[in-house]
C-alpha positions as CSV (number, residue, x, y, z in Angstrom):
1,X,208.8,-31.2,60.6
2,X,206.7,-29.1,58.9
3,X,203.3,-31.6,59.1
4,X,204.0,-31.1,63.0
5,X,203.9,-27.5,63.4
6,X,200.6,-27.2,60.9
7,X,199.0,-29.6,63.0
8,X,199.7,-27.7,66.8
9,X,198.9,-24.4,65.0
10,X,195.6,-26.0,63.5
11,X,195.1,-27.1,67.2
12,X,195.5,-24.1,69.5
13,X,193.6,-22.3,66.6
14,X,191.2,-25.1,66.7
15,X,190.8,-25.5,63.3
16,X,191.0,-29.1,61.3
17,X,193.1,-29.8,58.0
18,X,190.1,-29.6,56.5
19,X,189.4,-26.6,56.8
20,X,192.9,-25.2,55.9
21,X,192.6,-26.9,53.0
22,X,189.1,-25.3,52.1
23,X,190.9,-21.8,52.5
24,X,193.8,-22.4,50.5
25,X,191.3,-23.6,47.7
26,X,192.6,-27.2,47.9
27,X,191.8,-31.2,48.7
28,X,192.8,-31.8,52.3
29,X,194.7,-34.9,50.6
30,X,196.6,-32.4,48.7
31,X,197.4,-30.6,51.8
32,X,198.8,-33.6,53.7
33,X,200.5,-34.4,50.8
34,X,202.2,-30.4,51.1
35,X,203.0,-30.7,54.1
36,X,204.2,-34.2,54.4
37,X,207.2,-33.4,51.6
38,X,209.3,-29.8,51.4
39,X,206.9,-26.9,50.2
40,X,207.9,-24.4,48.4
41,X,208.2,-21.4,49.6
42,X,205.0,-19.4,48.2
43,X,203.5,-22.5,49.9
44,X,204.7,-21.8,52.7
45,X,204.0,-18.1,52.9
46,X,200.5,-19.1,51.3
47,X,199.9,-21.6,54.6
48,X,200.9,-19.1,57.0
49,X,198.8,-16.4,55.8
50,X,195.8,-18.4,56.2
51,X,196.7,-19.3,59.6
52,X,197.7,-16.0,60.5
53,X,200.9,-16.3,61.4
54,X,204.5,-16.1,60.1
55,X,206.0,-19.0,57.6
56,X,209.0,-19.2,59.6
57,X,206.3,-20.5,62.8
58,X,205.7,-23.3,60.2
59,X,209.6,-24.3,60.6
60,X,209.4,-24.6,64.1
61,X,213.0,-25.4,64.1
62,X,216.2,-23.3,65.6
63,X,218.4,-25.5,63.2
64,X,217.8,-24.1,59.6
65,X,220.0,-24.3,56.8
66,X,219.5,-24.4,53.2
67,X,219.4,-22.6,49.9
68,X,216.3,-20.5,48.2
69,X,216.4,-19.1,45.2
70,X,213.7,-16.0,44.9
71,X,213.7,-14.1,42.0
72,X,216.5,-15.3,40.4
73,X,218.8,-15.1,43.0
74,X,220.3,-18.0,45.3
75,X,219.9,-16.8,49.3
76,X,222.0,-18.7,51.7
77,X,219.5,-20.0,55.0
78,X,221.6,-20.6,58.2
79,X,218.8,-19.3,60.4
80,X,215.4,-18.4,60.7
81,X,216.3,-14.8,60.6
82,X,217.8,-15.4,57.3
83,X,214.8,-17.6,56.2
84,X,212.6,-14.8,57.7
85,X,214.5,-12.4,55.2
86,X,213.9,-14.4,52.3
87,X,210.1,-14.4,52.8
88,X,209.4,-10.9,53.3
89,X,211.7,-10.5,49.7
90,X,209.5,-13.5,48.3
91,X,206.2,-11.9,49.6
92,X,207.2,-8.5,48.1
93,X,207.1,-10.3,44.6
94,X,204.0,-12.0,44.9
């Protein structure tokens, strides 16, 4: 879950939700809320930048599947590699 990984990154970076949600310029009741359901992907990719890490850290899992459309086109997700893919073509159209 996607709540869990933001929380033991916020914790070995020893930061609070609070404070993630003051860098991403939003209520840390939004945030939970964010994190809690699925975020989209420039979500995702706008989490991980402030934490400094990779948006596919914020998956934590090894089982990914899924569909993402960026740009117009439909991606196919049956790994983090592939979702890995998908955000390095999302971030270039940011």
């Amino acid at each position: 879950m996607i709540k869990d990984r933001v929380k033991l990154i916020l914790s070995k970076k020893g930061m609070t939700q609070k404070q993630l949600a003051n860098q991403l310029g939003i209520t840390p009741e939004a945030l939970n809320r964010t994190i809690s359901n699925n975020p989209t992907v420039k979500t995702l990719i706008d989490i991980a930048r402030a934490l400094e890490t990779e948006a596919s850290e914020l998956i934590g899992s090894k089982d990914v599947y899924g569909f993402v459309e960026v740009n117009g086109n439909v991606h196919k997700i049956t790994s983090i590699k592939d979702l890995e893919n998908v955000l390095k073509l999302a971030k270039q159209s940011i």
